[in-house]
N, C-alpha and C positions, 0 to 999 in steps of 0.2 A: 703730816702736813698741818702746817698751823690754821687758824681762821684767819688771818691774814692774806696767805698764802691762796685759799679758798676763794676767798672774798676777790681777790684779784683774777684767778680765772675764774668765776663768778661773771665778771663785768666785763674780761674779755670777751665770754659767752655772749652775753649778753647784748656787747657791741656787735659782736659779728649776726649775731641773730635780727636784730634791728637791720642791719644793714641789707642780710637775706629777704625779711618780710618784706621791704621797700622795692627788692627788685623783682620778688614775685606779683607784688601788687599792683606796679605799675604794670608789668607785663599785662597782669588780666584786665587790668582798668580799658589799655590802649586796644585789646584784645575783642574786648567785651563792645568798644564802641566801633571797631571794626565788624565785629558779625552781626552786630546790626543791622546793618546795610546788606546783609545781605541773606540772613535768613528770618523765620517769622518766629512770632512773639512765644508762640505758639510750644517751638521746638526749643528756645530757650528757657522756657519757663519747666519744660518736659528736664531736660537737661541741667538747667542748672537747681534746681525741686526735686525736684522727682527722682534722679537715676543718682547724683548727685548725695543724696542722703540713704540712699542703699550703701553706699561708697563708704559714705563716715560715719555710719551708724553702725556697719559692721564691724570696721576699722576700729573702734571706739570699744565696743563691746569687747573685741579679742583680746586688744592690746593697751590700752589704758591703765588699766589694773598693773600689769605686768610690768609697767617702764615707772609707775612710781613706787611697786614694791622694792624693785631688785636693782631701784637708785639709791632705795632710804637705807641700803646696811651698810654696815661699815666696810674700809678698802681691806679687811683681813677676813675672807670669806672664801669658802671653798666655789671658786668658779666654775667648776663643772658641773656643780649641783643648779648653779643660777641659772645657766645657759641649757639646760636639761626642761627647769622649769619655762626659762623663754620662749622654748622650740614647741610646748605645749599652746600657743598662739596658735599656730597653723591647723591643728586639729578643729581649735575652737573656731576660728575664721572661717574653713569649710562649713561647721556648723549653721554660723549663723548666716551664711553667703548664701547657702542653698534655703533655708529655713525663711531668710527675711525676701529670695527670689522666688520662691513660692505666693509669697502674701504678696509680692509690689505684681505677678503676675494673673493670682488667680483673684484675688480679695479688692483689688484696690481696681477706681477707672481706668480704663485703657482708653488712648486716646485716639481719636479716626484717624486710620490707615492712612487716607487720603489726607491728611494735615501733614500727619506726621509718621513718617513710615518704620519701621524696623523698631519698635518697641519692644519685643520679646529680645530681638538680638541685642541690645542696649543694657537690657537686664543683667543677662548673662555675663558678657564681656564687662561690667560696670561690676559685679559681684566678681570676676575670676580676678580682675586687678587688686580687687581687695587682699587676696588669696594670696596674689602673688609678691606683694607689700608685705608682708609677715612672712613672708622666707628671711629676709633683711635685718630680722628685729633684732635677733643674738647681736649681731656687728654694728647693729645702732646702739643699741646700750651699750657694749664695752665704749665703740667712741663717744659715748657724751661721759660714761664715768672716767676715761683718760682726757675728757677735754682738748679731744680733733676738731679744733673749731674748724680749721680749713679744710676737713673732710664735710664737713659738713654743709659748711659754706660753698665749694665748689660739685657736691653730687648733688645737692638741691636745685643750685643755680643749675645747672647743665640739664637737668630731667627736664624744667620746669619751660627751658628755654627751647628746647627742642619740642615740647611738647605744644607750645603755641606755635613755632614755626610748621608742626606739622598741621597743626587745625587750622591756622591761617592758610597753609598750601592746599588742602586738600575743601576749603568751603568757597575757597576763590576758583578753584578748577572743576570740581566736581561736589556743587552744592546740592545734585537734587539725592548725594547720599545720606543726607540726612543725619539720623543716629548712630548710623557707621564710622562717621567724622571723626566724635566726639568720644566712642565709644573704643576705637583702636587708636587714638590719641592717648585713652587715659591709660588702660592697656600699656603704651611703649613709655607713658611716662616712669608707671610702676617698676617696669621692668628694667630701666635705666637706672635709677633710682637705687636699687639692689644691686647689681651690677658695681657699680662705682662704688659702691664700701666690698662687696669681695676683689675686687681686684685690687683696692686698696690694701686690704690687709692680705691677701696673698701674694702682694710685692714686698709691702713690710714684714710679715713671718719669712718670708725667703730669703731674708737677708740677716747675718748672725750680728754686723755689725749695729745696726738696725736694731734690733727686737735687743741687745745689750743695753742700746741708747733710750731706749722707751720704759724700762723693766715691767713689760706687761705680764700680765698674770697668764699667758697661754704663749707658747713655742714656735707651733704649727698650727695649721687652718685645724687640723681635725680635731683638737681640745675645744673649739668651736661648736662642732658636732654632737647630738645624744649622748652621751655614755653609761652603762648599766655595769655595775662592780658591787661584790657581795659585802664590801670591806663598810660602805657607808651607803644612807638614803638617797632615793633616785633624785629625790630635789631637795634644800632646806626648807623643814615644815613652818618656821617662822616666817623663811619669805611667805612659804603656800596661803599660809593663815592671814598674813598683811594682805594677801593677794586677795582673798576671797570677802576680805572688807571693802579695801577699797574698789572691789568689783561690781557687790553690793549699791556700792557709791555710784558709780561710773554710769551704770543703767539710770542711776534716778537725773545725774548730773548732764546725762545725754540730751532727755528729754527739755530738762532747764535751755540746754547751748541751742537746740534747734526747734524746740518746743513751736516754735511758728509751723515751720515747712511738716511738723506731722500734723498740725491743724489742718494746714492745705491739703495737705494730702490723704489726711484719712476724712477728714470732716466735708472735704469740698465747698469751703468757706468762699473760694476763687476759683476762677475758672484757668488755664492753663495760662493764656494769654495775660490776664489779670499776676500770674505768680511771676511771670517772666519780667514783668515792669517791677512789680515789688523786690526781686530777687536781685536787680540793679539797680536800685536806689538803697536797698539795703545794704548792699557792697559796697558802695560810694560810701553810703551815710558812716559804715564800719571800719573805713579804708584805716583813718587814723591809729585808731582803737589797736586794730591787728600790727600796724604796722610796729607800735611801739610797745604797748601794751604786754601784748602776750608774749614774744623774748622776753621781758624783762620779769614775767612772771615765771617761766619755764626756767630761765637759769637762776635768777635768785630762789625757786624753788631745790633746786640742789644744794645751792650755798645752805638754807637753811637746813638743812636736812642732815650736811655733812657735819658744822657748825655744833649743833645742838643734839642733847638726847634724848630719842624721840619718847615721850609718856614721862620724862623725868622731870621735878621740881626746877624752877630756873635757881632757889638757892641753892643747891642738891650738886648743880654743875660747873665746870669750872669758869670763875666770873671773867675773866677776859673775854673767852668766848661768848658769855652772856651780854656783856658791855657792847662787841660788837656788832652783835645779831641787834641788839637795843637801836643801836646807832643807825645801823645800814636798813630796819624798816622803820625809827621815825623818818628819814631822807629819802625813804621810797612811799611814803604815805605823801610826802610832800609835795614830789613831785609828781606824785599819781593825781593831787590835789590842782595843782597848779595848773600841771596840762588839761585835765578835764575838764576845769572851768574856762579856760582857752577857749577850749573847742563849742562848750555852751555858749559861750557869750557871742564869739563872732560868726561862731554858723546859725546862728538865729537870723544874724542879718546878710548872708551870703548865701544861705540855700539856693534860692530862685536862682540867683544867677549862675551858681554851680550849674544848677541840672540844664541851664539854660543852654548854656557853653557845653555839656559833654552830650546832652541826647535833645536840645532843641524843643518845642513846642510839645512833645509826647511825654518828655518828662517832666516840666516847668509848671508844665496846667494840672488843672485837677488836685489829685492829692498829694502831687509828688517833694512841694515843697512844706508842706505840713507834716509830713513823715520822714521828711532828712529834719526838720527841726527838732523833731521829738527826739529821733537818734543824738541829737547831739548831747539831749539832755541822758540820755541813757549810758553816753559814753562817758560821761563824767562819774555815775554809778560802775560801772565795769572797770573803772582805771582805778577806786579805789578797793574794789571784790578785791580785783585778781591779785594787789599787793595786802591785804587780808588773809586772802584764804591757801594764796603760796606758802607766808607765816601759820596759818594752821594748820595746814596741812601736813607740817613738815613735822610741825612739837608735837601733835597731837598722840596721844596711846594707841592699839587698837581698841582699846574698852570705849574711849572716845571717838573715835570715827564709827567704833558702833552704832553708839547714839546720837551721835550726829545723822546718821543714815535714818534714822525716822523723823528727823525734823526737814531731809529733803523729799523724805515720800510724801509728806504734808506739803510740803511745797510743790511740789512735782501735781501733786494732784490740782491742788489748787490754781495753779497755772494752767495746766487746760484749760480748768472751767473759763476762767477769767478772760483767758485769748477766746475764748470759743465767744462767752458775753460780748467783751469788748468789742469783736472784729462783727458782729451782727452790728451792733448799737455804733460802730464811727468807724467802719472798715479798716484796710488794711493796718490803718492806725495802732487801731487796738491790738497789735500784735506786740507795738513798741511800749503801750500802756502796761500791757501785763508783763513784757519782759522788767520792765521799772519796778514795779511791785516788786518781783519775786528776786530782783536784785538789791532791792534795799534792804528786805528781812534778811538777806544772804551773808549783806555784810553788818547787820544786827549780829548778827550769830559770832560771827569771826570775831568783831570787836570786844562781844561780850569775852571770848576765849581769850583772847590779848590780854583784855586789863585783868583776868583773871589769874594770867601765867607771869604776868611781873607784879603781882598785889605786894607781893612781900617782898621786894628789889626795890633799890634806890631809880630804878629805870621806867621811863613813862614815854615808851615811843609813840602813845597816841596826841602826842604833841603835835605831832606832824599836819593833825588835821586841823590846827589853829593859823588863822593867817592875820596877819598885821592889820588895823585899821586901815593904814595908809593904802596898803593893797587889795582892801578891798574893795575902798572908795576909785580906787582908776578899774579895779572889774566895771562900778555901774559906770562911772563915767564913761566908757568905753561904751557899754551895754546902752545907754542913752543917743550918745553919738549916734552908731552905727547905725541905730534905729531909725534914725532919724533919715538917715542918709537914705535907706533905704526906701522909704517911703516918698523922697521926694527927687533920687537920681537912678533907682529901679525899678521899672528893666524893660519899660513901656519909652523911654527917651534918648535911646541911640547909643551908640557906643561911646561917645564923649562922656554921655553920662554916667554911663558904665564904668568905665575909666577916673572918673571922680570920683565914685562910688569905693572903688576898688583903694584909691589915695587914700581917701580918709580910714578905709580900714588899718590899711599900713600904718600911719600918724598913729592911729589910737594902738595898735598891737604895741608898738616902736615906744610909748608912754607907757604898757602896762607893762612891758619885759624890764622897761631901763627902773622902773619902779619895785620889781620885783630883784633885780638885782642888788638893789640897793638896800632892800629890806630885809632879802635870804641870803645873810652871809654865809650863814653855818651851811643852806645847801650846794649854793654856788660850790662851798669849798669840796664838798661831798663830789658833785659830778667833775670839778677839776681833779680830783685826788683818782677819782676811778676811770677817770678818761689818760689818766698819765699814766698808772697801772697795766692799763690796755696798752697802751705805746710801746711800754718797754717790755712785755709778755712778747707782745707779736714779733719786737724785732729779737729778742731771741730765741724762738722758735725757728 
């Protein structure tokens, strides 16, 4: 398969990914402002904190490592040895299920009964879903390295959907069960979730005409399964080895992604109620970020992976593919570039009103619009990481992700301290302060790797991070405007004002898009070329 070839299911992935994040998001968005109403600050802060990050902390630790080792080899690879190696998740998951359920029970605050009841059984059931999530993994990786987008797209959407409809059915009917809710919700999510890829591909192996059409690399379900044979090794040690690097990684990278919620939670920096407010403005302030961001980071990370070879010179390899991998991250630097500053410039002057309209008076006041502000600015750092360090991640050796893993245990460390300082000296703030830090040296790092890996190529994709004067002059002008607006039709002067407010942002967005159009022909042509890509993939699929 060519890089071409790649590159276009690359961006089908990618579209359909986007598409999924959007309608898991809204779900929890509309989700989040429904349980409001009806349970305490208390039990969300417990929940979406606290139980929450046992969930993806374990998740994280077992399986992380494994989904970008046994992406990065090439498609001529003994499969049974990969899915051998994958199946080795579930062991590791027990591990760290029962191991990090010990410490969220015996080591950490428990919170009054009388608040918030069934703690221990949240634990448990909150670690067994994790457990049960990594039965899944083998049939998740064959579908993303055969690019099932629609498998993917339709067992996400359906887990995800029935999983709020059951938390919404069961806090409207029977809310005084508390962490029962939340906890056999997340439970049937997992368990669904799994489900819809075996029965997928147990309908697809059952069928010869089928598995002809597909030419996958396994027959029958059971090549999916263990297998032990004297003839070759229980796993490939190359993957094992990429594994146990980027494993290495994945621990320090954990801490980076949620490094707040272990402040709160080991440090007791906030109190339960206090995480429950931060944990919803946090997801508001992130909404964007997740929604487009990370698909687009997660599938062009296999593009480049496929594309490129991994620890090899870029003149070393063959230059087409080099030329395109060039191309495809200056246009995603670009647009990591564009959108980010979007989202800074006009949620500096929308915050308020945001929190105003979704959670009212509890989230508007205080610090809640000071800390969607800062997120904005943070989300402009994380749109150009994640298209960074997908590019690094993908070229890099493992001699270099070696050493790369002591520049994030320095970071890693340093990051606590600094949440822990910050969030004393300007509360919850400080969580988004330090996340900014430890995101700009992050993508110091990757840049530095970039211009290092095309030094001797005619290719200079850090182009991407240059924008036109013209374009940058409608950012301030916008950034001026808006400001303006805000301070003299928000959010103390009714809804008319509101509504002019909201105009004049439109006016100024509607100036800085037809400006950027006019000025980024070469990306325009970039997201036209891979959005018609995507069109004629999907209809013939």
């Amino acid at each position: 398969m060519g890089s071409r070839e790649v590159l276009g299911q690359a961006a089908r992935l990618a579209s359909s990914g986007l598409l999924l994040q959007v309608l898991f998001r809204l779900i929890t968005f509309v989700s989040n402002a429904f349980i409001l109403r009806f349970l305490s600050k208390e039990t969300v802060g417990i929940v979406n904190v606290r139980l929450t990050l046992l969930y993806s902390t374990t998740i994280f630790l077992a399986r992380e490592a494994f989904r970008r080792a046994c992406l990065s080899g090439s498609a001529q690879r003994d499969w049974s040895q990969t899915f051998n190696l994958l199946w080795l998740t579930v062991p590791l998951g027990v591990f760290w299920s029962l191991l990090l359920g010990w410490v969220w029970l015996q080591l950490l605050e428990v919170p009054d009964p009388n608040a918030v009841p069934h703690y221990g059984t949240g634990v448990v059931l909150f670690g067994l879903s994790a457990v049960v999530e990594l039965l899944g993994e083998p049939f998740w990786v064959l579908a993303q390295a055969q690019m099932f987008v629609k498998l993917k797209v339709i067992a996400e959407s359906l887990s995800v959907i029935l999983k709020s409809v059951l938390t919404a059915f069961l806090v409207l009917w029977l809310p005084h069960w508390g962490l029962y809710i939340f906890s056999l919700a997340q439970l049937f999510y997992t368990a669904t979730l799994v489900l819809c890829y075996v029965i997928y591909f147990t309908k697809l192996l059952g069928s010869s005409e089928s598995t002809k059409e597909q030419t996958l690399p396994v027959s029958r379900m059971t090549d999916l399964l263990p297998s032990l044979t004297r003839s070759r090794a229980f796993v490939n040690w190359k993957e094992a080895k990429l594994t146990w690097s980027f494993f290495k990684q994945s621990f320090l990278k954990q801490i980076l992604t949620e490094g707040e919620r272990y402040v709160m939670t080991f440090l007791n920096v906030l109190n339960f109620g206090d995480q429950g407010v931060y944990d919803i403005v946090n997801n508001l302030g992130s909404l964007v970020a997740r929604l487009i961001f990370q698909p687009i980071e997660e599938s062009f990370y296999v593009f480049f992976a496929k594309v490129l070879e991994r620890g090899k010179d870029a003149t070393l390899q063959k230059q087409e593919d080099v030329a395109v991998a060039a191309a495809v991250l200056e246009s995603l630097l670009k647009l990591a570039l564009l959108t980010g500053l979007t989202i800074t410039i006009f949620g500096f002057a929308y915050s308020q009103l945001a929190l105003d309209i979704y959670g009212g008076a509890m989230l508007s006041s205080g610090s809640g619009p000071v800390l969607l502000r800062s997120y904005c600015l943070y989300v402009l750092l994380l749109a150009i990481n994640g298209v960074t360090e997908c590019f690094t991640f993908a070229a890099m050796s493992k001699e270099e992700v070696d050493r790369y893993n002591f520049t994030m245990l320095a970071l890693s460390s340093s990051f606590l301290v600094l949440s822990y300082l910050l969030t004393r000296w300007c509360g919850s703030v400080g969580f988004i302060l330090a996340n900014c830090f430890n995101m700009g040296i992050r993508i110091a790092q990757s840049l530095r790797f970039i211009r290092r890996y095309y030094g001797r190529s005619p290719h200079r994709p850090l182009a991407g991070l240059h924008l036109p004067p013209a374009l940058l002059g409608a950012f301030a002008l916008s950034a001026g405007i808006t400001g303006a607006s805000e301070v003299f039709l928000c959010c103390e002067q009714g809804w008319p004002a509101r509504l002019a407010h909201v105009a004049v942002g439109a006016f100024c967005l509607g100036m800085t898009l037809g400006t950027a159009f006019l000025t980024e022909t070469k990306l325009i042509h970039f997201v036209r070329t891979q959005l018609g890509v995507f069109r004629l993939a999907d209809k013939t699929s």
